[in-house]
N, C-alpha and C positions, 0 to 999 in steps of 0.2 A: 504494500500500500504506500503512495506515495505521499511522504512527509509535508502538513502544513508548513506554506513559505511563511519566513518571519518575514515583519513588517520595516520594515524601512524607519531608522533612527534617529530625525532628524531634530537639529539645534537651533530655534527659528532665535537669529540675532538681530534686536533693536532696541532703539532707544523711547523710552514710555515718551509718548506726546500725543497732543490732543489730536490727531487723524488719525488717531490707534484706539480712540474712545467711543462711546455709544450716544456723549453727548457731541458729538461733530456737525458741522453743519454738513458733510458730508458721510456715512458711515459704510460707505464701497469697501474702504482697508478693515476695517474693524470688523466688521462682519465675515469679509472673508480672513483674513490671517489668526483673528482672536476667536470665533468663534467656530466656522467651516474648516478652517483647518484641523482642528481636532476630532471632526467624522469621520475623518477619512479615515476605513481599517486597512489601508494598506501600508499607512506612514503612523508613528510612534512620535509625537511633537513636543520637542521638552523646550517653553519657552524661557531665553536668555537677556532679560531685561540687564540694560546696561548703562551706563555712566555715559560722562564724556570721551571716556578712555578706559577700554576693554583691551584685557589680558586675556588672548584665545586660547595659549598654552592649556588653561584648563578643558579645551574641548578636546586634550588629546588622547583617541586609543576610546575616545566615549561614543560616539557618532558615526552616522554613515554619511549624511550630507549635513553642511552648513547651509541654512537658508537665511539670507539677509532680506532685511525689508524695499533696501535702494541703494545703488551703487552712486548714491551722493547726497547731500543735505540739503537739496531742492526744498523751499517752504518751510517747515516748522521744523524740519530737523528732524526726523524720526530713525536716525543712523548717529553712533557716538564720533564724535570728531574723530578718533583713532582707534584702528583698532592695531595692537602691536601682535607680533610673535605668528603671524597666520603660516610666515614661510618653515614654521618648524611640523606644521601638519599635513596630514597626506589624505587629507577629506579634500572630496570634492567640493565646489562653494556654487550655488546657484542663486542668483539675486533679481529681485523686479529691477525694471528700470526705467518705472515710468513714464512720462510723458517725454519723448525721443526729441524733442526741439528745446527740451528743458536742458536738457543733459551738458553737462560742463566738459567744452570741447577742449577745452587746454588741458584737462588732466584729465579723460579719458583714458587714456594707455596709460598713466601714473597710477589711477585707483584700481583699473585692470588689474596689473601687474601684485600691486601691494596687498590687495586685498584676495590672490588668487584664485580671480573669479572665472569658472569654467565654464558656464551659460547664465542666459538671460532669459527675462519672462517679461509677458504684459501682453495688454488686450489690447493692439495696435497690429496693423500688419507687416507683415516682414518689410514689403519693401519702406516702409517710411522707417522703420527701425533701422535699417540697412543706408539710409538717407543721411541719416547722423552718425552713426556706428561702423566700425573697420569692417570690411566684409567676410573675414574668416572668425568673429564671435558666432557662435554657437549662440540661436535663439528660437525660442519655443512661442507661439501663441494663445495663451492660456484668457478666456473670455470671463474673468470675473466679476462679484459686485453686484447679483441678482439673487437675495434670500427669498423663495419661492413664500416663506409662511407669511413675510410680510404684505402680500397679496392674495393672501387666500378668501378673506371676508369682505371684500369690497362691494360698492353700490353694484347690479346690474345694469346692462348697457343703456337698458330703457329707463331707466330713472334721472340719466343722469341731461347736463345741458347739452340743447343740442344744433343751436343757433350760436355757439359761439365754438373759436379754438383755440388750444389753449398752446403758450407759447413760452417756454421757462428755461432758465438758464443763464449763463452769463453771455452778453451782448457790449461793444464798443460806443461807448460814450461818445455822443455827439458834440459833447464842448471839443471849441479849439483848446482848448489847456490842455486835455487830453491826448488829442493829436499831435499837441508839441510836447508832450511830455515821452510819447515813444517814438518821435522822431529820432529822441539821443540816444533812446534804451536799446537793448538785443531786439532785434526786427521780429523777433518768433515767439515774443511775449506779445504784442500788438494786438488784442481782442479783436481788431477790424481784420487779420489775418487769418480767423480762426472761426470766426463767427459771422459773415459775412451775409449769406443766405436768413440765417437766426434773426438779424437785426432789419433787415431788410420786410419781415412780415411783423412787425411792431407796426409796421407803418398804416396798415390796412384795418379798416374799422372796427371788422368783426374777429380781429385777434386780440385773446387776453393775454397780458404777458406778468408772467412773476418774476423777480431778479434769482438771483441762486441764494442769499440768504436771506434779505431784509421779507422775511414774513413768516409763518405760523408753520410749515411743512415741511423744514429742515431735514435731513437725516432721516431716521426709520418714519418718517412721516410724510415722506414726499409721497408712495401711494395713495396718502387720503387726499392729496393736493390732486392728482391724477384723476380720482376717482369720481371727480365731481364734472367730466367731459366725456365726450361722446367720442372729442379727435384732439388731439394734437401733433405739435411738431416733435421728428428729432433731426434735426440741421445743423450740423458742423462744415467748414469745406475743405478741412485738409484732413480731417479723419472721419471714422466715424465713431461714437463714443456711447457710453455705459448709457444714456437716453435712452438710445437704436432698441436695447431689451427690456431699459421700464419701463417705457412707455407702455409698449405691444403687453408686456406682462400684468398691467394695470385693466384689460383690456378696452382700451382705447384704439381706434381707428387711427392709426398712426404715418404719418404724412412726413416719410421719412426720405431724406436727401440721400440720393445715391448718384457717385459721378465715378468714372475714373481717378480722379484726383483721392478722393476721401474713402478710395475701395470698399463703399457700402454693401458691395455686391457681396463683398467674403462673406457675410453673418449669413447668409441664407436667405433670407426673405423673399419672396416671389412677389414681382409687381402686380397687384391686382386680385392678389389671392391671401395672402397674409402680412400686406404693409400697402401704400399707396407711396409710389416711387414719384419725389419731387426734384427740380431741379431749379434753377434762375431765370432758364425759359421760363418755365410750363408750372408753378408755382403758385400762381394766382388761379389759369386756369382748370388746375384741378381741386383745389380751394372751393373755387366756383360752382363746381359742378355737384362738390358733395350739399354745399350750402343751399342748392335747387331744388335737392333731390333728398332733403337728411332724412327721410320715412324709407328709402328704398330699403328691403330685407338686406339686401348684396352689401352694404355698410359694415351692418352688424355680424353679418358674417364671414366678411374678410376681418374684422377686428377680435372675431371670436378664433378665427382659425391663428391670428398672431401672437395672441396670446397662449395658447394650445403648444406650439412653437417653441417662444420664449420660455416658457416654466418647463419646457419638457430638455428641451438643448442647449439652453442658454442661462444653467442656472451656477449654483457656487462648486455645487456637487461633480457636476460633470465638467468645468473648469479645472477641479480638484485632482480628478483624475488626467487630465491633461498634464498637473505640474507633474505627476507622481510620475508618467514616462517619461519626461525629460529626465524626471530623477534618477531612474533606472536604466537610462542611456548612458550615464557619467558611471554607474558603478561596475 
């Protein structure tokens, strides 16, 4: 009889900060690394909260993989400024790496190197990852950041509004202050660079728009902010982002920008059957059409099949098991 495999040993390394908490205005990392990662029975997760300055020495001869939370201290810092001694271990190290325009191009091959990091993760696509990043890193695409329970009880479709659409997230600031303010900054922080399509349906009557935090639906509370619509946007134009599955998982009729540029196409979704595929052209007039027509069955039922979708492929779980091959590629 052939012997149950053990689980995979892993050292999840970072530094406690508020994107690792449950009161975040965002709780995508929290949910998955604090709480999803411990489901998994195929990985064993000893969390390693740390200082400014972490001595890895002590993960030697204990571990099968190191997992770090980011291969730098983009934001609030959720990585110790240093971690020493990693060159005396013979664990593989695999780390997120975030938002790929964020990424610290001067010391890329420095934190590589120091930090002995053998792959990468995150829910972006290769090629933009590959955009910023040397092209022989080793990198996995792991779709996290969707706790399917958080959506379980929500409004049905017919309850909710359905003369209006709703439109959330972060958007570029129309003052000049603003504009002059990231004329001197990294050009790939610029809101107007990333959100383009997003801000541009502010402008139309019958879209509601929420900022990302200034209101009541922060964090594990954004599906009740969802649940009170019939359709909304997810529109980025250089990616496509963790929206693209809350939306559709809310189930919302979801009016989701796909280009080449922002490879929406990777997630799955089928124009017309389980998302409504927008663009810059064609944006208003499919807007249009649902807003003529919001009683047609075919609505509710490509937003019921998105959702179907979303919570069945696109959740923390099956993400999970995504990181867990890359894991057991490096050993």
């Amino acid at each position: 009889m052939e012997s149950k495999k053990e689980r995979i040993n892993v050292a999840f390394v970072y530094k406690p900060c508020p994107t690792l908490t449950s009161t975040n205005y965002h709780t995508l990392s929290y949910n998955f690394f604090m709480k999803a990662l411990k489901r998994n029975t195929r990985i064993k997760v000893t969390d390693i909260a740390t200082n400014e300055n972490y001595d890895a020495s002590s993960l030697k001869d204990k571990f099968d993989i190191i997992l770090l939370f980011e291969n730098s201290n983009f934001g609030p810092g959720c990585m110790p400024d240093e971690i020493s001694n990693m060159e005396d271990l013979d664990i593989p190290v695999i780390t997120r790496a975030g938002d790929p325009w964020n990424a610290d191009q001067k010391n890329i091959m420095k934190i590589h190197k120091k930090n002995k990091i053998d792959a990468y993760f995150g829910f972006h696509h290769p090629d933009l990852f590959y955009e910023y990043y040397p092209k022989d890193f080793a990198y996995g695409v792991v779709l996290y950041g969707l706790e399917p329970l958080l959506y379980k009880h929500l409004q049905p479709y017919n309850s909710r509004i359905r003369n209006r659409i709703l439109n959330s997230g972060a958007v570029a600031s129309k003052k000049i202050s603003s504009k002059l303010i990231y004329k001197f900054r990294k050009k790939t922080l610029d809101p107007r660079m990333h959100y383009n399509l997003r801000a541009k349906c502010n402008d139309l009557s019958y879209v509601d728009y929420t900022s990302t935090i200034q209101h009541a639906y922060t964090g594990d509370k954004y599906p009740l902010l969802l649940q009170k619509y019939t359709a909304a946007i997810a529109a980025m134009t250089t990616s496509y982002t963790t929206k693209y599955w809350e939306i559709p998982a809310a189930g919302c009729l979801t009016f989701m920008e796909v280009t080449e540029k922002n490879h929406g196409e990777y997630l799955g979704f089928v124009d017309g059957e389980t998302a409504i595929f927008i663009n810059e052209d064609n944006y208003k007039e499919k807007f249009e059409q649902y807003l003529k027509d919001t009683d047609n069955p075919k609505w509710e039922k490509i937003a019921n099949a998105g959702k179907e979708y979303a919570l069945n492929y696109l959740n923390n779980d099956v993400a999970l098991n995504s990181l867990v091959d890359l894991m057991e590629k490096l050993l």
